[in-house]
NUSE-37158 format. One record per residue: x, z, y of N, C-alpha, C in turn; residue in three letters. Coordinates in steps of 0.1 Angstrom, whole numbers, padded with zeros to 4 digits, always signed. Layout:
% residues N
XZYXZYXZYAla/...
***
This chain:
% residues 366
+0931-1216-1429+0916-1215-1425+0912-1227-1417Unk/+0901-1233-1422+0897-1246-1415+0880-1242-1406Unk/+0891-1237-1395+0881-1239-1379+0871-1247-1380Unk/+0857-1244-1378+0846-1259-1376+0843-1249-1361Unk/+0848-1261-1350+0843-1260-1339+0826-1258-1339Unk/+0827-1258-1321+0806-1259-1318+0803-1268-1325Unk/+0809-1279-1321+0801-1296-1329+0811-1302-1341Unk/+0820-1298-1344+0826-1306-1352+0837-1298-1359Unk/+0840-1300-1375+0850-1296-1382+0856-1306-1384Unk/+0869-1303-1389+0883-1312-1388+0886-1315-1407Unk/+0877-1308-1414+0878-1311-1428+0866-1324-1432Unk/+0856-1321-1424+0844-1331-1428+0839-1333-1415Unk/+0834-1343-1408+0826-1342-1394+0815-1339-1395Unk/+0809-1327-1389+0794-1321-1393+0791-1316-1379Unk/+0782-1320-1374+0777-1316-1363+0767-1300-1365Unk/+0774-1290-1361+0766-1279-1360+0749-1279-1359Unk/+0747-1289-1350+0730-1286-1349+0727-1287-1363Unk/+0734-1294-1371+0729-1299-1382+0735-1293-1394Unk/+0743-1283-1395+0749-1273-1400+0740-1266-1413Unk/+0731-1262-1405+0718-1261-1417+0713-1270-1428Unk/+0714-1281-1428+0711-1286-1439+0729-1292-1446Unk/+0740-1294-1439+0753-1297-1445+0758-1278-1451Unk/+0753-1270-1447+0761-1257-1452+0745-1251-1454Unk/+0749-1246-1467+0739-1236-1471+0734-1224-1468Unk/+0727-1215-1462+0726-1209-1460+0711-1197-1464Unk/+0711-1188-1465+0702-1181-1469+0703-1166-1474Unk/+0702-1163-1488+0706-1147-1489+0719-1147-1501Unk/+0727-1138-1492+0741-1136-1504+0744-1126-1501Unk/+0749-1123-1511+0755-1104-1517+0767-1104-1512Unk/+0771-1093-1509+0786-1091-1508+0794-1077-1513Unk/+0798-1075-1522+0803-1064-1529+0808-1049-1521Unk/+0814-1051-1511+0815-1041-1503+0814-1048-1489Unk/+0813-1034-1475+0809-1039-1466+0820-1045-1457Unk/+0815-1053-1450+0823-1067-1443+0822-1059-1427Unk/+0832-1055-1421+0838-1046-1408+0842-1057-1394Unk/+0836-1055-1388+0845-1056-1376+0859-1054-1373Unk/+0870-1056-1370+0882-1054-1371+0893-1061-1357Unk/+0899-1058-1354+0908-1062-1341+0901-1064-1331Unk/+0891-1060-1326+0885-1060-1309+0890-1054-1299Unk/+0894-1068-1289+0904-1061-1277+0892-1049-1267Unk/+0880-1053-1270+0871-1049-1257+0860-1051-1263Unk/+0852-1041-1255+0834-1044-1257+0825-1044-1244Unk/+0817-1052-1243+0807-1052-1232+0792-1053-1238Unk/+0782-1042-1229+0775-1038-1231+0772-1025-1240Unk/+0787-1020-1243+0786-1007-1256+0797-1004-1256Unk/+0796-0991-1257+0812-0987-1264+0816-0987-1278Unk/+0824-0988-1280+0831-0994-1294+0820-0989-1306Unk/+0815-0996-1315+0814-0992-1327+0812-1001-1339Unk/+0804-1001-1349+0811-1006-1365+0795-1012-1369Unk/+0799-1015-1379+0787-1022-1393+0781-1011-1392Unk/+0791-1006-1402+0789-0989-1411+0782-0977-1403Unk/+0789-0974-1389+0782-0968-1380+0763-0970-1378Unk/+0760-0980-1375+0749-0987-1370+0745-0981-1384Unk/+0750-0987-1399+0739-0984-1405+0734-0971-1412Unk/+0748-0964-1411+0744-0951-1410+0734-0945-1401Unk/+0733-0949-1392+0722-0944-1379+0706-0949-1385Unk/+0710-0953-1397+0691-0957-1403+0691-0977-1401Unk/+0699-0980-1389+0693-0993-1381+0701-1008-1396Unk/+0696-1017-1389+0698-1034-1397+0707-1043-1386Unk/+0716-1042-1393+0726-1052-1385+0728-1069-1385Unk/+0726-1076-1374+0727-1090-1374+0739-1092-1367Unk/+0750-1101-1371+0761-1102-1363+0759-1118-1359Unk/+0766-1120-1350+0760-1132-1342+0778-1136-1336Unk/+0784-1145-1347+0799-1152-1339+0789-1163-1330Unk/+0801-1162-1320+0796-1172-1305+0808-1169-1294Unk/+0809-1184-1288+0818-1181-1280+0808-1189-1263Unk/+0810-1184-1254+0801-1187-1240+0803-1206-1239Unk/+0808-1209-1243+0810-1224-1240+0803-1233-1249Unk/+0802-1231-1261+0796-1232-1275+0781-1241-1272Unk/+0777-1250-1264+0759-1256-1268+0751-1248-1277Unk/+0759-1252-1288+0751-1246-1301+0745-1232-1300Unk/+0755-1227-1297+0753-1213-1297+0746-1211-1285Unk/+0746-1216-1276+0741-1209-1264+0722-1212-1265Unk/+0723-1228-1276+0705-1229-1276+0699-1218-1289Unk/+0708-1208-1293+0701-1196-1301+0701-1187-1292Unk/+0702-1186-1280+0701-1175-1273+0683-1172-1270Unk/+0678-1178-1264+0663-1174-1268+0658-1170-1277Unk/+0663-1169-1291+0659-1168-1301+0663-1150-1304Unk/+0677-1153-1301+0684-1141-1303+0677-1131-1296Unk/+0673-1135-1279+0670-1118-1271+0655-1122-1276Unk/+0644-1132-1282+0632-1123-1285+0633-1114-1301Unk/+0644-1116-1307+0642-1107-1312+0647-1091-1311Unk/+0658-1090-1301+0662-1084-1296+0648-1073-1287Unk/+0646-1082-1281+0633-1075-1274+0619-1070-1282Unk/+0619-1078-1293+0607-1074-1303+0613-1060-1313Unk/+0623-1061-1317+0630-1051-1328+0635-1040-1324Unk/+0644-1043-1314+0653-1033-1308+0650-1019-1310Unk/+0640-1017-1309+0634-1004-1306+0626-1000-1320Unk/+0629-1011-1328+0627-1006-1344+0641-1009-1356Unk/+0650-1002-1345+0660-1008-1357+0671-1018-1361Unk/+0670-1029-1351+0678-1041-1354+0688-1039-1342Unk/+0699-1037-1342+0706-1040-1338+0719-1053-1339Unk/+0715-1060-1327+0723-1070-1327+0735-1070-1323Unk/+0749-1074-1329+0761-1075-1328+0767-1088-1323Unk/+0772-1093-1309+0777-1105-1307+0793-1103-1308Unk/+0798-1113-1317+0809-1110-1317+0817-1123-1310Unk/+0823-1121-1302+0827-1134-1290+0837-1141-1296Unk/+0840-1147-1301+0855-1153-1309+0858-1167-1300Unk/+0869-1167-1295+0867-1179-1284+0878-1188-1287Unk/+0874-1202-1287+0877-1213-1289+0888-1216-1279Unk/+0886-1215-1270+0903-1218-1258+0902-1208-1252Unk/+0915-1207-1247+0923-1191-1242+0914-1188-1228Unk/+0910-1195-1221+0904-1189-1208+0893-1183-1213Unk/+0884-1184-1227+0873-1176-1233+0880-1162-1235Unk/+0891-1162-1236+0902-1147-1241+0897-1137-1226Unk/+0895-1146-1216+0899-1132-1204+0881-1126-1207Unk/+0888-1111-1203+0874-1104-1203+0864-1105-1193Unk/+0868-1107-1180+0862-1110-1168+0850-1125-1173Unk/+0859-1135-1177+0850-1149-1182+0843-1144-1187Unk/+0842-1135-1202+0828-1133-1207+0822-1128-1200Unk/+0823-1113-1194+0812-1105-1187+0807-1116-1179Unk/+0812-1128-1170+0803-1132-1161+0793-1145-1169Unk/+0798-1147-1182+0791-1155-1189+0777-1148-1195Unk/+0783-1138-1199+0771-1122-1203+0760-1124-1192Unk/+0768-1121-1181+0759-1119-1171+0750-1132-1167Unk/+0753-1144-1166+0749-1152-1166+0738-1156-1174Unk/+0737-1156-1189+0728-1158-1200+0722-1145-1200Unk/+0726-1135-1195+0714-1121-1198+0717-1121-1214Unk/+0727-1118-1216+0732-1111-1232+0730-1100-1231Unk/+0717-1090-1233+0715-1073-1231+0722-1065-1243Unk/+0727-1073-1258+0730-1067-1268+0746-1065-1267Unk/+0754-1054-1273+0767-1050-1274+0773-1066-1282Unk/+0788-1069-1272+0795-1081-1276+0808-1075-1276Unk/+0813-1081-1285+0829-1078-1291+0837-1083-1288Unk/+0846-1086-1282+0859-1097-1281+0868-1095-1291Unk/+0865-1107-1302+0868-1108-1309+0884-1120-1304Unk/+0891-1117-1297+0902-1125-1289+0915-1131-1299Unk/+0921-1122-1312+0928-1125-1322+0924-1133-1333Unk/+0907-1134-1332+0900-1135-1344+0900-1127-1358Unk/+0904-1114-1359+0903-1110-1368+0893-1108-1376Unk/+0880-1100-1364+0865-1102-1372+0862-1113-1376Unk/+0862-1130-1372+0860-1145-1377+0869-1146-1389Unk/+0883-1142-1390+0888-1141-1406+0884-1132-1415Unk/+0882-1118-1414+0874-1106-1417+0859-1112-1427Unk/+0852-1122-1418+0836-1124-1425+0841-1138-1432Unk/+0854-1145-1431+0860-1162-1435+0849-1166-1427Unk/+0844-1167-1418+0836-1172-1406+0846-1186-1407Unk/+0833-1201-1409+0842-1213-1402+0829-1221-1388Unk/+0819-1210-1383+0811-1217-1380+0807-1211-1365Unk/+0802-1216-1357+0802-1213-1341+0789-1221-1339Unk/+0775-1214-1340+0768-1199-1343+0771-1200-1355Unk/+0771-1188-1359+0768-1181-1373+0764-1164-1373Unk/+0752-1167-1382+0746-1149-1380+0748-1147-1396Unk/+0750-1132-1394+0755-1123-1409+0744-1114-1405Unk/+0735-1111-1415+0725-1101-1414+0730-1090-1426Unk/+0730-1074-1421+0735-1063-1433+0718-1061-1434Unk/+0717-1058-1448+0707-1045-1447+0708-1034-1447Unk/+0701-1022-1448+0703-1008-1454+0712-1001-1460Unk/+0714-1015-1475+0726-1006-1486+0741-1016-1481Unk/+0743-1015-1469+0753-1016-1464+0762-1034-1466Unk/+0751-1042-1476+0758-1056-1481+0754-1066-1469Unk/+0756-1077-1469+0754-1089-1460+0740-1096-1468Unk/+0728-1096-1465+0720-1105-1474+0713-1115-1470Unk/+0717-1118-1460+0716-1134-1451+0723-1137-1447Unk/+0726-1149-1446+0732-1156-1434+0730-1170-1427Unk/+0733-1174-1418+0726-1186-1414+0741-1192-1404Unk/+0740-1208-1406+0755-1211-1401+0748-1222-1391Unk/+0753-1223-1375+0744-1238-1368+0733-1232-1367Unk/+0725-1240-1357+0707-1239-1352+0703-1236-1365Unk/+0685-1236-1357+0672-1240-1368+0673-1226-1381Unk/+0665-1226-1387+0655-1216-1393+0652-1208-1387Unk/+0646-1204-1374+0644-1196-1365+0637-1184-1373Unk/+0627-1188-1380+0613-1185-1386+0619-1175-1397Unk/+0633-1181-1407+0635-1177-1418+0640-1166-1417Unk/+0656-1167-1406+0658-1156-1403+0655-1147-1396Unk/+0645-1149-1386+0634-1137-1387+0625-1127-1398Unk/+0619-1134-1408+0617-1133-1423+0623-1125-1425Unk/+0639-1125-1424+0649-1118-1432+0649-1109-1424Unk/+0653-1108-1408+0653-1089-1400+0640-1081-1406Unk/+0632-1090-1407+0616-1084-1408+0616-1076-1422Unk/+0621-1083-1434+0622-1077-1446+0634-1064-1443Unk/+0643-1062-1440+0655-1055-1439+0650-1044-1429Unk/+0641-1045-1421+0640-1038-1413+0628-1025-1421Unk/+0623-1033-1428+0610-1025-1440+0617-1018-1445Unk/+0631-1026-1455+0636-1018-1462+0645-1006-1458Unk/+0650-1004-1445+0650-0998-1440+0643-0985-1434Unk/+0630-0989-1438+0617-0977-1433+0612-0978-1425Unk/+0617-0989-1417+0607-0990-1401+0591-0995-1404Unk/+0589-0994-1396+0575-0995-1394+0567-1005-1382Unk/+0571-1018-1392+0569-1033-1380+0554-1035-1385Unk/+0548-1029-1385+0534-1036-1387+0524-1041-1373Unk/+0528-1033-1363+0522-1040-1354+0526-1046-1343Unk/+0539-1053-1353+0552-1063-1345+0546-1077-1349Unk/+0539-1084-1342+0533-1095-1347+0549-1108-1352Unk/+0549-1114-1360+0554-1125-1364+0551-1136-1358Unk/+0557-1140-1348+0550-1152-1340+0565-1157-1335Unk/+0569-1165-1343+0580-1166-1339+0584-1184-1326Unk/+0595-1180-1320+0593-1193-1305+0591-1206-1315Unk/+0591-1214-1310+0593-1230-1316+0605-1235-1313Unk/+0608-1240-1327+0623-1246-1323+0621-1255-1318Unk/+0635-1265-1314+0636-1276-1302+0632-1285-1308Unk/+0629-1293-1305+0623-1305-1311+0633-1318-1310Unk/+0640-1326-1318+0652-1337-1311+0641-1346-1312Unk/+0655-1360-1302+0643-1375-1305+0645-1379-1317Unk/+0629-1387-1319+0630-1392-1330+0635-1404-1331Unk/+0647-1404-1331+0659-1419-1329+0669-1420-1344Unk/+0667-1434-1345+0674-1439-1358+0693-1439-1352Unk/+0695-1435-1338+0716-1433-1336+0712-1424-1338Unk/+0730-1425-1344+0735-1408-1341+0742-1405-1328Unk/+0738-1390-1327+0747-1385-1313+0759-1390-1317Unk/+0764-1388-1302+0781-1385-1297+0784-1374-1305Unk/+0799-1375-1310+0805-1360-1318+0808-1354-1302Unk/+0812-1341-1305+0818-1334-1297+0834-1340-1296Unk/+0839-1342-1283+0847-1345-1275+0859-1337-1273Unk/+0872-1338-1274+0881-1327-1272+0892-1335-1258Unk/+0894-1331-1249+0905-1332-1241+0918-1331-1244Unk/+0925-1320-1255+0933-1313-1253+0941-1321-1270Unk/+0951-1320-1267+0962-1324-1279+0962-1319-1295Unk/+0961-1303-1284+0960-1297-1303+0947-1299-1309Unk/+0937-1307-1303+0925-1312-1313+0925-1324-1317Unk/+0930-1333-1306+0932-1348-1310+0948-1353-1318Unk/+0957-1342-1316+0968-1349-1326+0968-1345-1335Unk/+0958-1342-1341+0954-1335-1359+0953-1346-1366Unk/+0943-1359-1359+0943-1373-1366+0946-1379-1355Unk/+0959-1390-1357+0956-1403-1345+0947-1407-1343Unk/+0942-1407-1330+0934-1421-1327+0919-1417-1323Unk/+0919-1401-1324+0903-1392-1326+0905-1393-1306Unk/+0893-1387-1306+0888-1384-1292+0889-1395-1282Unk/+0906-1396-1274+0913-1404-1264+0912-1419-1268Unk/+0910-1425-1260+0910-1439-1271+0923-1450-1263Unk/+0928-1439-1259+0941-1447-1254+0961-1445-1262Unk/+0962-1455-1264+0971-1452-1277+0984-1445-1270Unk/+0989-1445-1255+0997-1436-1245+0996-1427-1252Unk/+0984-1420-1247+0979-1408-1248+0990-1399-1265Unk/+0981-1404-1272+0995-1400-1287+1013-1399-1289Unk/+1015-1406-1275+1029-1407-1276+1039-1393-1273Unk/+1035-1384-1269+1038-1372-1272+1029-1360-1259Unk/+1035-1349-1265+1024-1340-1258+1031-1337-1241Unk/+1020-1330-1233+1026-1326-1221+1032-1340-1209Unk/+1028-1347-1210+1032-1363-1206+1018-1364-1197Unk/+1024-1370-1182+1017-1372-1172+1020-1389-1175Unk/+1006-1395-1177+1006-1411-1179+0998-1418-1172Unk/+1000-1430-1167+0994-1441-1156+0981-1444-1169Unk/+0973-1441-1166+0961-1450-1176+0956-1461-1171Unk/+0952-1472-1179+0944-1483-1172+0928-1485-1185Unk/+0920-1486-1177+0909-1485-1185+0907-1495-1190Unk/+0902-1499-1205+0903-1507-1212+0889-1515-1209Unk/+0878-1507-1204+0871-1513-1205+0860-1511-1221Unk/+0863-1503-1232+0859-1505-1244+0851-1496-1244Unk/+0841-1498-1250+0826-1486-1248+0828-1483-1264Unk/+0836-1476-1267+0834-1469-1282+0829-1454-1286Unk/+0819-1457-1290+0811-1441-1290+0823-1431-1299Unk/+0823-1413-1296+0829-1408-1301+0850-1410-1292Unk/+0849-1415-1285+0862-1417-1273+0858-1419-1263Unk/+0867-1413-1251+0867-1414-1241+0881-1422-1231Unk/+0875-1426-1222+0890-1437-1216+0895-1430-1201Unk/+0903-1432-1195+0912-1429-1184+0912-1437-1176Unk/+0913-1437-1164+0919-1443-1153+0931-1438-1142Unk/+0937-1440-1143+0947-1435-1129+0956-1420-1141Unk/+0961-1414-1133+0974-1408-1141+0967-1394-1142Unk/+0968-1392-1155+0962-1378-1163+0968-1375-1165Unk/+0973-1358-1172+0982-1351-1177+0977-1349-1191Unk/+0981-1346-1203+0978-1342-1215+0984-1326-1216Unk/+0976-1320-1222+0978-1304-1219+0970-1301-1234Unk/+0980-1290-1242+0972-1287-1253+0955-1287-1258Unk/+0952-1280-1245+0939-1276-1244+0926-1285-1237Unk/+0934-1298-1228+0929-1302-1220+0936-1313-1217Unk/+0929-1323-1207+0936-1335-1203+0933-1334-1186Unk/+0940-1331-1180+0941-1327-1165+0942-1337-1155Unk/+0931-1342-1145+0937-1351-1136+0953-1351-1130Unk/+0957-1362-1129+0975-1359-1119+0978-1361-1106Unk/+0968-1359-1098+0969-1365-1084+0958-1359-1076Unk/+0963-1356-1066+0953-1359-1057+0951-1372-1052Unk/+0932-1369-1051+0929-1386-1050+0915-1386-1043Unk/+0918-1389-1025+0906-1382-1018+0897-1403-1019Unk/+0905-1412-1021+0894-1426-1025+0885-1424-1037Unk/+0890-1413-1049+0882-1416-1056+0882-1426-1067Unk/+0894-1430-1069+0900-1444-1077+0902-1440-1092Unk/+0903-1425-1093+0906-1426-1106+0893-1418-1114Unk/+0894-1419-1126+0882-1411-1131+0882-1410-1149Unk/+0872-1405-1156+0870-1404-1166+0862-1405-1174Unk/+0862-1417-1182+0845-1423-1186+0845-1423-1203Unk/+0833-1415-1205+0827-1414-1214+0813-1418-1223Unk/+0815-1429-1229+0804-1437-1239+0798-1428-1246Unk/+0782-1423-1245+0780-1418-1252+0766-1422-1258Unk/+0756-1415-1269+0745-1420-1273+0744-1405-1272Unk/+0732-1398-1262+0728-1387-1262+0718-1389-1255Unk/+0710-1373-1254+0699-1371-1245+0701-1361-1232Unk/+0712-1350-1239+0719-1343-1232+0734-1343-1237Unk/+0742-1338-1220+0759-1341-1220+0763-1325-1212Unk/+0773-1323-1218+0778-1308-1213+0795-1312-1212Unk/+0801-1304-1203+0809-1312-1200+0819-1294-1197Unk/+0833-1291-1207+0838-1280-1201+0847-1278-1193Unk/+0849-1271-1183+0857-1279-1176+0864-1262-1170Unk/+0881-1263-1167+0885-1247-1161+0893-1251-1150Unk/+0892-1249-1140+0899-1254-1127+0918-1252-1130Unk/+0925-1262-1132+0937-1261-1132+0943-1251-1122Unk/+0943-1250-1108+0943-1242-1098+0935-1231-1095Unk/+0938-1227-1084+0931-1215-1080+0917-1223-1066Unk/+0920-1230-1063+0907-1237-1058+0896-1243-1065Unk/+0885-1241-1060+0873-1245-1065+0875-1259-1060Unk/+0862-1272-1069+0867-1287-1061+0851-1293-1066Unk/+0849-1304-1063+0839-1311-1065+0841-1322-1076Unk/+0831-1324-1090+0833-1335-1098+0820-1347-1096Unk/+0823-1361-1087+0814-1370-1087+0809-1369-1104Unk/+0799-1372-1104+0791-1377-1119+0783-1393-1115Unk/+0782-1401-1127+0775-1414-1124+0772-1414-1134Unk/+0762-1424-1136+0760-1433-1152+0758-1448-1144Unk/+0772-1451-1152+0769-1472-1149+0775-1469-1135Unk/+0779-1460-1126+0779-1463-1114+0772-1461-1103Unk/+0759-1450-1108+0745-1451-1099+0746-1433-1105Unk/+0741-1426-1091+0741-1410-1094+0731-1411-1100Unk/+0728-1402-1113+0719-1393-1120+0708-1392-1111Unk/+0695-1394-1115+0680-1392-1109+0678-1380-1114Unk/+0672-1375-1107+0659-1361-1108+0658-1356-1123Unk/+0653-1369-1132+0649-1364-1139+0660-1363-1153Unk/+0673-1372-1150+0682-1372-1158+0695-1363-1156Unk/+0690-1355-1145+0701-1342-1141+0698-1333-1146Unk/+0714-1324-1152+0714-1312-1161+0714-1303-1149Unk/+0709-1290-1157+0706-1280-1147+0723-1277-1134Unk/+0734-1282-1139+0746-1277-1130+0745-1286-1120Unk/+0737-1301-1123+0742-1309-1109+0739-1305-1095Unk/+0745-1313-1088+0743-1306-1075+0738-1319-1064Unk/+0728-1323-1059+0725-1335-1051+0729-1330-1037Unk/+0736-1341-1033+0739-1343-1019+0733-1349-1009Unk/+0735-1348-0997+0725-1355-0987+0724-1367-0988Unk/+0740-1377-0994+0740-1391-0995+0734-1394-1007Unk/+0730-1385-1018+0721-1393-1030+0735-1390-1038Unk/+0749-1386-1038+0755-1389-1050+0756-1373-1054Unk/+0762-1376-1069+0753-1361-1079+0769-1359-1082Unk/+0769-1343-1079+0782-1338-1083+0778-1325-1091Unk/+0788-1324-1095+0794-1303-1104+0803-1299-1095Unk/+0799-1287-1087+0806-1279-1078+0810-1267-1092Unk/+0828-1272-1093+0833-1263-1101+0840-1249-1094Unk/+0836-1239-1101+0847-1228-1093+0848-1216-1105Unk/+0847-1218-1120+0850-1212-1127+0849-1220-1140Unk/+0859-1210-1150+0858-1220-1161+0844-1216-1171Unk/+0837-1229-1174+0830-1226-1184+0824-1240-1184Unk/+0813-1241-1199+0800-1252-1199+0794-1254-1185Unk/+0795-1268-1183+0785-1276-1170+0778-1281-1174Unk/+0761-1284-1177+0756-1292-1179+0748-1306-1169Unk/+0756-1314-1175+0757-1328-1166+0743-1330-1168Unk/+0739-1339-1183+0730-1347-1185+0715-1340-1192Unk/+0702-1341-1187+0697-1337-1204+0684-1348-1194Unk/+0681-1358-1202+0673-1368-1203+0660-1369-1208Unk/+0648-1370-1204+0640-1372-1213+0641-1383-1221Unk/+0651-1393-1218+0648-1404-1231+0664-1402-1236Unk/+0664-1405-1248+0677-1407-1254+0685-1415-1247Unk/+0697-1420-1245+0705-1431-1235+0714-1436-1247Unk/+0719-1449-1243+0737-1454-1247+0739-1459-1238Unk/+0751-1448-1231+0753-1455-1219+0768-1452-1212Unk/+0772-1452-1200+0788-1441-1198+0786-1438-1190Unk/+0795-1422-1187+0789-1409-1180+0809-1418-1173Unk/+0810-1418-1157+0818-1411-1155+0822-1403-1147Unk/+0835-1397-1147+0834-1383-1138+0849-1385-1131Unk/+0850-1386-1111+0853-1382-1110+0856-1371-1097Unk/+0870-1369-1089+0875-1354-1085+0888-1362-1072Unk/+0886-1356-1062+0896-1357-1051+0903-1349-1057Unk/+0903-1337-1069+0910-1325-1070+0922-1326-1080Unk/+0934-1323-1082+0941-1324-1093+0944-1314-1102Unk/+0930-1302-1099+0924-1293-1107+0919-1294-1116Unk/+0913-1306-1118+0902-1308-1125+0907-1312-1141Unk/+0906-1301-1154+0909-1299-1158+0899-1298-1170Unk/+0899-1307-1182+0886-1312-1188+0888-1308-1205Unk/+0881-1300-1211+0887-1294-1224+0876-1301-1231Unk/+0865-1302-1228+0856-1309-1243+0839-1314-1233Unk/+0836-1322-1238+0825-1329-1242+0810-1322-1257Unk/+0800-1322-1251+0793-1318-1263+0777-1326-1261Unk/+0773-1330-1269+0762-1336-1268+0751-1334-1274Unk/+0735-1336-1273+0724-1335-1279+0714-1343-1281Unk/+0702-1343-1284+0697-1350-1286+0681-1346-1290Unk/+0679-1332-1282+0666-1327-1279+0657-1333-1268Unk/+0644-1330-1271+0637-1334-1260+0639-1325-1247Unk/+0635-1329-1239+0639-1323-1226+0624-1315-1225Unk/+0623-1301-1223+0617-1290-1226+0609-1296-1209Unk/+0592-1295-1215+0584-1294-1199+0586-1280-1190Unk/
***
C-alpha cells in the first residue's frame, strides 16, 4: 500500500492541498458496505459502525485525519459548519484518526488535540490502520460519504470543493427523507492562496524511514544517509536548496525524527530550513519528559507581528520562540506575503525532537 502523507506521496510528489485536481474525486458506487474495523478507542462516542448509523435513518461522512496533518486541520471549519447545520437532520460525521507517527497512537494526544480544535463529532482511533486499509484510503484528509442504501457515493481526497461536498450531504440527506428545506446553502469560502508563479516547499520529513526511501530527499547532508540511529557532527553547508533542510552541531537521526544531541545553553547549533512559503508548521514531540524553548528566526532577525504563526511566543528581548511541552503541529510562520527565505530553529534542549515540516501558501485570513 502506497501511504500519501499530509503533503506528499512517495509514488508521485503531490501536494495534498492540491490533491483535488491530481486525484479524482466525486461520486462512486461501491458494491457492498465499506465498515470500520480494528478501533483501539473512541472519543466523543461509544463504539459504533457505518451500518448502525444508517440503520438509524442518518447519512454518513467519514473524515481520515490525523491531529498533525495542515491539510486536514484547514477542513476543520468546514467540517463542524456542517456538523452544526445537519447534525440535527441526519448527518452524522465519522472522524476516523489514523495517525502518521506513533506519538499520534496515544489516546491521551488525541483527546487533548480533540480538545484543542473543538472536534464535537465521534473519532476513532484508527491506531493499526485497519479502517485506512478497509476504505484502501491513500489520502490525509479524505472524506467517504454513505447514503441511505448503505453504498459510498462521494468522495473527496485533500482541500477544496467545500461547496460540492456539501451538494452531496445535502442530496443524501433528502434521500434519506430529511427535511433540509429551511437549512439555507451558504456555504464558508474557501482559502484563497497567493497568486504566485513558485511552488511551495514539499512537506519536510526529519525521520529516516521517510528520507531513506530515496537518497538524497529531505536532509541535504550526505552523513545523514550513512546509516540509521547515528549521532553526527554536522557542518552547515551553507546551500539554500528548496525542499531540504541543513544541520549544524551534532543531531541524532531517529526513524521518526532527527533529534538535537547536546545540550547547548550558547545556542550554536540549529536547524535551517529554505523555504518558498506563506505559512510554516513545524512538528515537533519533546524527546524527554521536560518541556524547552525553540529560538525561531528568518535570516537571523525574530519574526515580526505580522509574520508570526499563531504558536509563537514574543519575549521581552524581541526574540520569538515555540514554548514546547507536548507533541504536536506548531505553527511558526503564516505571512501575509509569500517569502523565499530560511526559517532557523534553535534549543538549549536536547529534547528537541523535529518529525516534519509542512508548508502553505494561503493568504493570511484578516
Amino acid at each position: 500500500m502506497v501511504v500519501t502523507a499530509c503533503g506528499e506521496t512517495f509514488s508521485e510528489v503531490t501536494s495534498s492541498e492540491d490533491a483535488d485536481s491530481a486525484t479524482r474525486n466525486g461520486s462512486v458506487q461501491s458494491s457492498s458496505l465499506t465498515e470500520i474495523t480494528g478501533i483501539s478507542g473512541w472519543i466523543n462516542s461509544e463504539h459504533t459502525s457505518v451500518e448502525a448509523e444508517i440503520a438509524r435513518g442518518n447519512v454518513v461522512l467519514i473524515d481520515f485525519w490525523t491531529y498533525t496533518c495542515i491539510n486536514c486541520l484547514r477542513t476543520m471549519p468546514y467540517l463542524k459548519a456542517w456538523h452544526e447545520k445537519y447534525s440535527d437532520n441526519g448527518l452524522i460525521i465519522l472522524g476516523i484518526h489514523s495517525p502518521e507517527f506513533e506519538f499520534e497512537k496515544d489516546p491521551q494526544n488525541v483527546q487533548n488535540a480533540v480538545d484543542r480544535i473543538g472536534v464535537p463529532w465521534a473519532v476513532a482511533l484508527d491506531n493499526d490502520m485497519e479502517t485506512w486499509g478497509n476504505f484502501g484510503n491513500h489520502f490525509w484528509p479524505a472524506k467517504y460519504l454513505f447514503g441511505p442504501d448503505n453504498n459510498i457515493v462521494y468522495s473527496h481526497f485533500g482541500e477544496g470543493d467545500y461547496a460540492e461536498t456539501e451538494l452531496a450531504i445535502r442530496e443524501q440527506l433528502k434521500a434519506a427523507g430529511q427535511d433540509i428545506t429551511d437549512i439555507p446553502f451558504d456555504p464558508l469560502p474557501t482559502n484563497v492562496r497567493h497568486e504566485v508563479t513558485t511552488r511551495q516547499t514539499r512537506e519536510l520529513y526529519g525521520g529516516y524511514h521517510r528520507a531513506y526511501s530515496q537518497q538524497g530527499i529531505y536532509n541535504g547532508h550526505d552523513d545523514y544517509y550513512s546509516g540509521p540511529d547515528q549521532k553526527i557532527q554536522y557542518q552547515d553547508p551553507g546551500d539554500t536548496i528548496d525542499g531540504k533542510y541543513f544541520l549544524m552541531g551534532p543531531w541524532e537521526n531517529r526513524s521518526q525524527s532527527i533529534v538535537h544531541g547536546r545540550e547547548d545553553p550558547s545556542l550554536e547549533d540549529y536547524l535551517r530550513v529554505p523555504f518558498k512559503a506563506s505559512s510554516v508548521n513545524i512538528v515537533v514531540e519533546p524527546a524527554g519528559p521536560e518541556p524547552f524553548e525553540v529560538v525561531v528566526d528568518l535570516e537571523g532577525t525574530p519574526l515580526t507581528v505580522q509574520q508570526a504563526g499563531k504558536d509563537i511566543v514574543f519575549k521581552d528581548d524581541g526574540t520569538t520562540i515555540l514554548e514546547v511541552s507536548e507533541p504536536r503541529m506548531y505553527a511558526v510562520l503564516d505571512s501575509p506575503k509569500f517569502l523565499e527565505s530560511n526559517l532557523f530553529f534553535r534549543s538549549t534542549s536536547d529534547n528537541f525532537a523535529v518529525f516534519a515540516f509542512t508548508f502553505g501558501k494561503y493568504l493570511k485570513a484578516d
